[in-house]
C-alpha positions in Angstrom: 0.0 0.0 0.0 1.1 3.8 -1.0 0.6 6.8 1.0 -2.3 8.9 -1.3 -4.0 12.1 -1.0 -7.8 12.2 -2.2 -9.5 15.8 -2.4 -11.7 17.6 -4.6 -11.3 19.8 -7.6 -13.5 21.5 -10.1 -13.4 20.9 -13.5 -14.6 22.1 -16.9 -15.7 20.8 -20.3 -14.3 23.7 -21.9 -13.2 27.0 -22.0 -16.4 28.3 -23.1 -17.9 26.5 -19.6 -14.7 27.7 -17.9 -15.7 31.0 -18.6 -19.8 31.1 -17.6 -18.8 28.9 -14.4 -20.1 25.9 -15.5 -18.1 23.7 -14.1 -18.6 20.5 -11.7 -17.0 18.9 -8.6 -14.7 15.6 -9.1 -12.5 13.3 -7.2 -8.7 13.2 -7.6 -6.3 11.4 -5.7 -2.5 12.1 -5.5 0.3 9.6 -4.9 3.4 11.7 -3.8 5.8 9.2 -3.8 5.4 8.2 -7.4 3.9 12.1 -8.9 0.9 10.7 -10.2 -2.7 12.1 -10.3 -5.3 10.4 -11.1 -9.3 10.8 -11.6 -12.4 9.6 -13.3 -14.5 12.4 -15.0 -17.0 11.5 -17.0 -16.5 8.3 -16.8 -13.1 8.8 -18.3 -10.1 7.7 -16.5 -7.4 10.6 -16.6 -3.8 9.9 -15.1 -1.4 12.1 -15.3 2.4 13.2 -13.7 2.2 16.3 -11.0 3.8 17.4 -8.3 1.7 18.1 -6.2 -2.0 17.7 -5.1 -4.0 20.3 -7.0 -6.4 21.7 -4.5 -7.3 20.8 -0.9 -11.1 20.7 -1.0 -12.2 17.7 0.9 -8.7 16.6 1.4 -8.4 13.1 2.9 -5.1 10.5 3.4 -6.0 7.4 2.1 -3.8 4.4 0.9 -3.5 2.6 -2.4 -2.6 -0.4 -3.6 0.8 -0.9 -5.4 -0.7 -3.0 -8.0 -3.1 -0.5 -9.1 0.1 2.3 -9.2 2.0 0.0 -11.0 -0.7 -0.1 -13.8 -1.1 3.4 -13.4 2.4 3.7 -14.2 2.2 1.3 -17.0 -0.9 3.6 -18.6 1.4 6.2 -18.5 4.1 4.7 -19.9 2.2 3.1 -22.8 0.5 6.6 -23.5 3.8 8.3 -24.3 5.1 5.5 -26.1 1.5 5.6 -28.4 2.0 9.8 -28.4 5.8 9.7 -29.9 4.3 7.0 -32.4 1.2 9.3 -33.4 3.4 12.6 -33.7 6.2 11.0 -36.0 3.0 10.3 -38.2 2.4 13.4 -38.2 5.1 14.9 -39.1 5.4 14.3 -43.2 
C-alpha cells in the first residue's frame, strides 16, 4: 500500500464553460511518492504526472494499492510510447 492524497477539484468541459462557471466537482487522488494524479470524469479515467495535489477541498489521506500504481504507471508509460508513435506520423 502507497501513501495517497484524495481531495476535490473542479473541472470544466471547456473554456467556453470555464468562462460562464459551469463547471462541476470531481474526485482526484494524489500519490506523492510516485507524482501521479489520477481521476475519473465523466467516466473517463485521466492519469497524469504532477507534483503536487491540486487543490485541498475535501482533502483526505488514504492508501492505495501498489498494483493499481504500478498499472497506473504502465498507462502512463504506454501513452507516451503511443504519443511519440502518433506525432512521428504526423510529421510528413
Amino acid at each position: 500500500m502507497l501513501k495517497a492524497v484524495r481531495y476535490k477539484v473542479k473541472v470544466f468541459k471547456s473554456v467556453l464553460d470555464w468562462s460562464h462557471g459551469m463547471g462541476h466537482v470531481i474526485e482526484e487522488v494524489f500519490i506523492p511518492e510516485r507524482c501521479i494524479i489520477f481521476n475519473l470524469a465523466d467516466g473517463e479515467l485521466h492519469v497524469f504526472k504532477g507534483e503536487r495535489e491540486r487543490s485541498s477541498v475535501g482533502r483526505e489521506e488514504i492508501e492505495v494499492d501498489e498494483d493499481l500504481v504500478n498499472l497506473l504507471e504502465k498507462y502512463l508509460k504506454i501513452k507516451e510510447e503511443c504519443k511519440n508513435k502518433v506525432k512521428y506520423l504526423f510529421k510528413r
